[in-house]
C-alpha positions as CSV (number, residue, x, y, z in Angstrom):
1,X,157.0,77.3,177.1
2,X,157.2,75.6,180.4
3,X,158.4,72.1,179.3
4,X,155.4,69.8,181.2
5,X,152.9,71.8,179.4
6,X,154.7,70.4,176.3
7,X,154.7,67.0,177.2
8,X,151.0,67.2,178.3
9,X,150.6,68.0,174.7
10,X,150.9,64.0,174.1
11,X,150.9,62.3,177.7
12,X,146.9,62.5,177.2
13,X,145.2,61.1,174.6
14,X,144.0,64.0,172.4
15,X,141.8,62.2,170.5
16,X,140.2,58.3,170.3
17,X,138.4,56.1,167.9
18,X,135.0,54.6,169.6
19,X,132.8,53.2,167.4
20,X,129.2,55.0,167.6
21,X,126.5,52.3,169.3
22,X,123.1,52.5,170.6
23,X,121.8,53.4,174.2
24,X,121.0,49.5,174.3
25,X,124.7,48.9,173.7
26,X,125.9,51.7,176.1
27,X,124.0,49.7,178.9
28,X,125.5,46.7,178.1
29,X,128.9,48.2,178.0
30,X,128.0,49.6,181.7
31,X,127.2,46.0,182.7
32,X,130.3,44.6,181.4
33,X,132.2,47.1,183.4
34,X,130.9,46.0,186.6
35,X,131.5,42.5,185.6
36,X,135.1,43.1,184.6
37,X,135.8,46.2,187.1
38,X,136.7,49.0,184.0
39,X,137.8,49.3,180.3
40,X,140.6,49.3,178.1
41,X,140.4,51.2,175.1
42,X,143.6,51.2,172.4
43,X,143.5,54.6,171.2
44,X,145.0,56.4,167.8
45,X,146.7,60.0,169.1
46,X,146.2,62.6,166.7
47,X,148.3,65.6,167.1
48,X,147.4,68.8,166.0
49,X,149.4,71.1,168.3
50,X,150.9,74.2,165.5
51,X,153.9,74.6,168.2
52,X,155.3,70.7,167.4
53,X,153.7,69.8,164.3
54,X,150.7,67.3,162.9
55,X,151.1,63.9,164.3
56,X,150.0,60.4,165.5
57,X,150.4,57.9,168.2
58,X,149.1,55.3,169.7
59,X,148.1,54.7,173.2
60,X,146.7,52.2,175.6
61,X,144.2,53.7,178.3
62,X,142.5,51.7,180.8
63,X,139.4,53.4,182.3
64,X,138.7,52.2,186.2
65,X,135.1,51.1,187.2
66,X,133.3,54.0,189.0
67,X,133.7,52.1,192.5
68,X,135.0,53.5,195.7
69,X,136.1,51.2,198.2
70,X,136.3,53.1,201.1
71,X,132.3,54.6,200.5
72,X,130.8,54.1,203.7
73,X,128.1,51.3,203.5
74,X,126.3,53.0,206.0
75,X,123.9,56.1,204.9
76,X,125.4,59.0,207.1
77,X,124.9,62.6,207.4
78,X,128.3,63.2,206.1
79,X,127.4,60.9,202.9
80,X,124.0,62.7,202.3
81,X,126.4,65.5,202.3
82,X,128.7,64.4,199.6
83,X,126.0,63.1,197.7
84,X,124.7,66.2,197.4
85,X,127.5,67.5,195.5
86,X,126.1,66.9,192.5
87,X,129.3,66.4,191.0
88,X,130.3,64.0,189.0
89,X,134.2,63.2,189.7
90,X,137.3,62.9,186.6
91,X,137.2,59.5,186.2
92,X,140.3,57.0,187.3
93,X,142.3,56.0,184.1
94,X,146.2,54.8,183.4
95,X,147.5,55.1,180.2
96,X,151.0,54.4,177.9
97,X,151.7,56.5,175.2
98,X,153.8,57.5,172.2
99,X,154.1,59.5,169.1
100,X,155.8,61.1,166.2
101,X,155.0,64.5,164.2
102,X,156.1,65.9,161.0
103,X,158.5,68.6,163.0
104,X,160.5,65.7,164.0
105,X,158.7,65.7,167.8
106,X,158.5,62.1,169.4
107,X,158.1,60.8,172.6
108,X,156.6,58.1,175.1
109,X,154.8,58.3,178.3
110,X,152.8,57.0,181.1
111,X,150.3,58.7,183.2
112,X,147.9,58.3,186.0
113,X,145.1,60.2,187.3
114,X,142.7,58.7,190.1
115,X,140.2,59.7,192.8
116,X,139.6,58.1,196.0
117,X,137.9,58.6,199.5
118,X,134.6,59.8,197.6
119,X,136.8,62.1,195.9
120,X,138.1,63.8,198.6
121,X,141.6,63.2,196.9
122,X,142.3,64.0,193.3
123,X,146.0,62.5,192.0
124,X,147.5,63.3,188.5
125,X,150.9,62.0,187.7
126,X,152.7,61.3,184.7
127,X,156.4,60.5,183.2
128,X,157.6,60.9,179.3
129,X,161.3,61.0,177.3
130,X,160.5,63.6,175.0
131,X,162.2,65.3,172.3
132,X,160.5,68.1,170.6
133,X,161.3,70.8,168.4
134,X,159.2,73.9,168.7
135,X,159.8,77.7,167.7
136,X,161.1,80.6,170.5
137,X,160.5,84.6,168.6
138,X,162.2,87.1,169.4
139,X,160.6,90.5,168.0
140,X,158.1,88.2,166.1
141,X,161.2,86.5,164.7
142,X,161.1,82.9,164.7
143,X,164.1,80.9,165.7
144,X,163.9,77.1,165.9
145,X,165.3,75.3,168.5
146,X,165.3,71.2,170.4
147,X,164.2,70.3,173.9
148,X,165.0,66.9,174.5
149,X,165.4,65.0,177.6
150,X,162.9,63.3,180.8
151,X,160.3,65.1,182.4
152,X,158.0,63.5,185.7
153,X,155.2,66.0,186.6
154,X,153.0,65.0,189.5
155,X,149.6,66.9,191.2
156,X,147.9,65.9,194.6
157,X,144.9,68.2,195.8
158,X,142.7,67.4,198.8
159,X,138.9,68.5,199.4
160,X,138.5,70.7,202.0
161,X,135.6,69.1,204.1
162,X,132.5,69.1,202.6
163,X,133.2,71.6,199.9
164,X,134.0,72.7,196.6
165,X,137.5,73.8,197.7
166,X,140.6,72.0,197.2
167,X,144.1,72.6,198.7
168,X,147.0,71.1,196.8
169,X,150.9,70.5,196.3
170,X,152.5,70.0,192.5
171,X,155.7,69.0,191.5
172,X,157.9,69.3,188.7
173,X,161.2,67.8,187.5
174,X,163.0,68.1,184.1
175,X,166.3,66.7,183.1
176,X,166.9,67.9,179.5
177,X,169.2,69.3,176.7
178,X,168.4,72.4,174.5
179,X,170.0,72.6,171.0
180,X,169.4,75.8,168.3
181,X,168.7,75.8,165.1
182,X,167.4,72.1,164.7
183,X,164.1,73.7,163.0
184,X,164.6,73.9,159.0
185,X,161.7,76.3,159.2
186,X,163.3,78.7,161.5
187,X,166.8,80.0,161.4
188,X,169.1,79.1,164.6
189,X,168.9,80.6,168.0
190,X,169.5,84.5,169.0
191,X,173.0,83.8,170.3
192,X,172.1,81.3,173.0
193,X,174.5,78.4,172.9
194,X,173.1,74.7,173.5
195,X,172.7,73.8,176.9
196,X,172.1,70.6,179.3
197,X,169.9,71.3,182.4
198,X,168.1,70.4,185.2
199,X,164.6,72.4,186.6
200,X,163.4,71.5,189.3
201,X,159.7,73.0,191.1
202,X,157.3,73.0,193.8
203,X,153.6,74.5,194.0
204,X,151.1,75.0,196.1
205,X,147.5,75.0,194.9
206,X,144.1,76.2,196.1
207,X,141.4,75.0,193.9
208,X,137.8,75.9,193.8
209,X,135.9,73.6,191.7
210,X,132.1,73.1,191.7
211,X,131.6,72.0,187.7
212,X,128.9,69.0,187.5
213,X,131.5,67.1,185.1
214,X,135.6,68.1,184.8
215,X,135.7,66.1,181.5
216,X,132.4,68.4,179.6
217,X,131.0,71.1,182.2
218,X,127.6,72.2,181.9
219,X,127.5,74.4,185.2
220,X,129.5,75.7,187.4
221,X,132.9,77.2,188.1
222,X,136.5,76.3,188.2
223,X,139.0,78.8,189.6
224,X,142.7,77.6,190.4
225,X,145.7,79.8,191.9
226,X,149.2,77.9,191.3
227,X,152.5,79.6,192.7
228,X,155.3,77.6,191.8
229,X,159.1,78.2,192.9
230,X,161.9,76.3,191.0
231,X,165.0,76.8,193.3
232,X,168.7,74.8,192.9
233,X,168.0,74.3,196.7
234,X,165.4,71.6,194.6
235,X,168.9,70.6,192.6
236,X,167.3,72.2,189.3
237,X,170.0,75.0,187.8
238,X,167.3,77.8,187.7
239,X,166.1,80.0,190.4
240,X,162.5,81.7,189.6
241,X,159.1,82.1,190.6
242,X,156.3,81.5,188.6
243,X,152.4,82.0,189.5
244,X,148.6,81.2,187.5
245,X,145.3,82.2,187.9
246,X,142.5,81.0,186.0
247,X,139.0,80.9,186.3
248,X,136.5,79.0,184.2
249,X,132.7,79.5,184.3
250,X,129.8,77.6,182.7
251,X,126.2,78.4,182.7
252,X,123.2,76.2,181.1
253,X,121.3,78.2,178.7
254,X,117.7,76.8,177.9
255,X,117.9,73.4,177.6
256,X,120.4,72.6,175.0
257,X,123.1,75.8,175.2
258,X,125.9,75.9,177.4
259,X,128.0,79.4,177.8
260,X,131.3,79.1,179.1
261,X,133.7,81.9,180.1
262,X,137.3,81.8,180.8
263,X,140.1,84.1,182.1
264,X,143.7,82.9,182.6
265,X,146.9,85.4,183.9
266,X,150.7,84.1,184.7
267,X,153.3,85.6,185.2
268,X,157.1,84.6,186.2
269,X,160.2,86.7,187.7
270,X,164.0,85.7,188.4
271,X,166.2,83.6,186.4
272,X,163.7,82.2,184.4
273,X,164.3,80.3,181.2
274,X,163.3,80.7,177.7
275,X,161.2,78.2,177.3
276,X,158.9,79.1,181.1
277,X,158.2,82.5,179.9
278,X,154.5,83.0,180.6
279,X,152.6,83.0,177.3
280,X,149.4,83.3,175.6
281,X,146.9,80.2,175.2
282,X,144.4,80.1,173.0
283,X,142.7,77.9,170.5
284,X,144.6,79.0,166.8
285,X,147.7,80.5,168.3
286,X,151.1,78.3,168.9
287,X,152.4,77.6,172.1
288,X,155.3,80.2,173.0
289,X,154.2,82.5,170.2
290,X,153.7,85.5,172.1
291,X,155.1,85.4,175.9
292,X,156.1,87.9,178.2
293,X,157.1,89.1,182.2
294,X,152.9,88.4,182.0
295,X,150.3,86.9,179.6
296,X,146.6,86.0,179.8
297,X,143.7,85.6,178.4
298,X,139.9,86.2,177.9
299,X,138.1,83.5,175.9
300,X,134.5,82.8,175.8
301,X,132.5,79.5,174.6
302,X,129.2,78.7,173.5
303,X,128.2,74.8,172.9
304,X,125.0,73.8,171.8
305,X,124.1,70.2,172.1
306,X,121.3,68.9,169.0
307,X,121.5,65.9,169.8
308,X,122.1,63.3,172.9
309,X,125.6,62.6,171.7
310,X,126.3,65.2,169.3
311,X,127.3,69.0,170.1
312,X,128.7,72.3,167.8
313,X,129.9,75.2,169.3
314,X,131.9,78.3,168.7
315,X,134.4,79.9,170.4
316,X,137.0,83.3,170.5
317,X,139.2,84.8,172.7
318,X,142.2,87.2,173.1
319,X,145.4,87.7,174.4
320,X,147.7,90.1,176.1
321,X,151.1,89.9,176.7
322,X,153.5,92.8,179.5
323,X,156.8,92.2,177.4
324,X,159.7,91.3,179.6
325,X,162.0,92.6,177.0
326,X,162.0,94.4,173.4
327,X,162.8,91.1,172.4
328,X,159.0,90.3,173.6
329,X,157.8,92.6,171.5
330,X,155.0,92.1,168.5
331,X,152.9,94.0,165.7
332,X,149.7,91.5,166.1
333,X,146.8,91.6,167.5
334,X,146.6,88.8,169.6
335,X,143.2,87.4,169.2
336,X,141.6,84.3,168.1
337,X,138.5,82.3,167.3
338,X,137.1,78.8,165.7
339,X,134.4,76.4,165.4
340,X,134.4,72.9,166.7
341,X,132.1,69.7,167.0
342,X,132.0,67.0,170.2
343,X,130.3,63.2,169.7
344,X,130.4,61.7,173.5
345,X,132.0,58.5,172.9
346,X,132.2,57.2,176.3
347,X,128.6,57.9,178.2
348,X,129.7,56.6,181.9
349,X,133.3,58.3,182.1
350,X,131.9,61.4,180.5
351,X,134.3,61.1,177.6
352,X,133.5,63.9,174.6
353,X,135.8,63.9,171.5
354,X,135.7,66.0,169.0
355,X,137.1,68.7,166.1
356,X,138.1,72.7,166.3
357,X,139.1,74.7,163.7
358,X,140.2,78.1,164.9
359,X,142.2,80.8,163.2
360,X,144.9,83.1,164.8
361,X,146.7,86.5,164.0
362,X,148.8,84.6,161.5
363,X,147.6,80.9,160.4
364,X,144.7,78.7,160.8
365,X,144.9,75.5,163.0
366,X,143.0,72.6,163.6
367,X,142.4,69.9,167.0
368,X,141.6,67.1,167.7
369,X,140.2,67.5,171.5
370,X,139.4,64.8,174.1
371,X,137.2,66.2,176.8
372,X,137.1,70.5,177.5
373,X,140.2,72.0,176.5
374,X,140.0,74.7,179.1
């Protein structure tokens, strides 16, 4: 598993605690944010990820007003333009985390993700010390195995004019140390000694994103090609390419259904490391369970919302995998499906958390989600 994918396992909150309140208090809430210019929320992490364990945290997230400084205070063509977007950017938020789970995983992190110039630019960035002890399989063989060390992860897109497009740049940057057979559930590593290393990457992105919300879409369509290349030209040790395509699509059904669709491919050549083998994602399956020279897959979604701040919905999907190796190998079928409820806790930054309970080829799993896990 690329190692920023498992520290954004904790560097967002996956769940929070928000009290439920009435549409009079929701107003007042909104008033007291433009009084006080945003929010902070103390928030209990629960994590439910099968790869690292159950676990909690806690983290403190504050929530920036919905204000853009540089919105032009005169009505122009250009802003009737944006404005009819109809979409609702992610909102701006900073946050400190940290956690422990019952596979000895911990860690602590702090992240940042903002818009600005009337969302014209979209910035994620984030930086944890992690260590976190997962499970590599060799011939659906589990060996156990300890990733610990820094990781700084950091994503800038721009809006191409007026559109739904996006052109970006990513980076990556991981100085760690990998240790075998620090899992008592797993027996030690296939013959790989314990290493220290440093992987370094760059990525370019083009981004087409027209979803009325990022955080809970109702319409629209997200589609994202990432090519990354991790070179020692960087200073990393490991010399590989990696690329992903997804593409998410959500239609409003009626009034209160939404249907949402998703296919995901990657694929990586070169020296590439264990752990940034492309693998399967899906709701019920552990990350790094089934990778391969290629992996993707096909997942479809459909939400129904009963009530203003309450929604159930029900999900499956499955997986394929282009083994690199024998070693890649496996028996199962790689599919997956669940069941899962949302209660919108925050109303002005769009914030939905909720439950899924999915089952896999081999065990059930649950999570606790904050916002649309695609």
């Amino acid at each position: 598993m690329k190692y920023k994918y498992l520290a954004c396992l904790f560097l967002f909150p996956l769940a929070l605690w928000q009290p439920a309140y009435s549409q009079e208090d929701s107003e007042a809430t909104a008033e007291a944010e433009e009084e006080d210019g945003g929010k902070f929320l103390v928030l209990p992490i629960f994590i439910t990820e099968p790869a690292i364990g159950e676990g909690l945290g806690a983290g403190l997230v504050y929530f920036h007003a919905n204000r853009d400084p540089d919105q032009p205070r005169v009505t122009t063509a250009q802003s009737l333009n944006r404005a009819d977007r109809r979409q609702k950017p992610p909102p701006t938020a900073t946050g400190a985390f940290a956690f422990y789970t019952n596979d000895d995983t911990s860690g602590v992190g702090i992240g940042h993700s903002r818009t600005f110039k009337d969302d014209t630019y979209r910035l994620m960035a984030a930086l944890a010390d992690a260590k976190i002890n997962a499970t590599y399989y060799v011939s659906d063989n589990p060996f156990g195995f300890t990733l610990e060390g820094e990781l700084l992860f950091a994503k800038l897109k721009r809006r191409l004019g007026n559109s739904y497009m996006f052109a970006g740049l990513s980076t990556s940057y991981v100085n760690a140390t990998t240790i075998f057979g620090t899992n008592p559930d797993a027996p030690a590593g296939p013959g790989i000694p314990d290493f220290s290393f440093t992987d370094v990457g760059l990525a370019a992105n083009l981004i087409y994103d027209s979803r009325d919300d990022s955080m809970m879409p109702t319409t629209g369509q997200l589609a994202e090609l990432a090519l990354w290349r991790y070179d020692d030209v960087f200073g990393g040790d490991f010399n590989y390419t990696s690329s992903t395509f997804k593409w998410n699509f959500f239609r409003t059904l009626g009034k209160r259904f939404v249907l949402g669709l998703r296919f995901e491919v990657s694929a990586a050549s070169g020296d590439v490391p264990f752990y940034a083998e492309s693998f399967v994602k899906l709701r019920g399956i552990p990350a790094l369970r089934y990778q391969g020279e290629v992996a993707g897959v096909v997942e479809t979604e459909v939400r129904y919302q009963f009530a203003s701040r309450w929604a159930v919905l029900a999900f499956g999907g499955v997986g394929f995998t282009n083994e690199r190796t024998m070693a890649n190998e496996t028996e199962d079928d790689i599919n997956a499906y669940g069941v899962g409820l949302r209660y919108l806790a925050l109303r002005e930054q769009s914030v939905w958390i909720g439950l899924d309970v999915a089952r896999g080829p081999e065990n059930d799993a649950f999570y606790i989600q904050m916002t649309h896990p695609w």
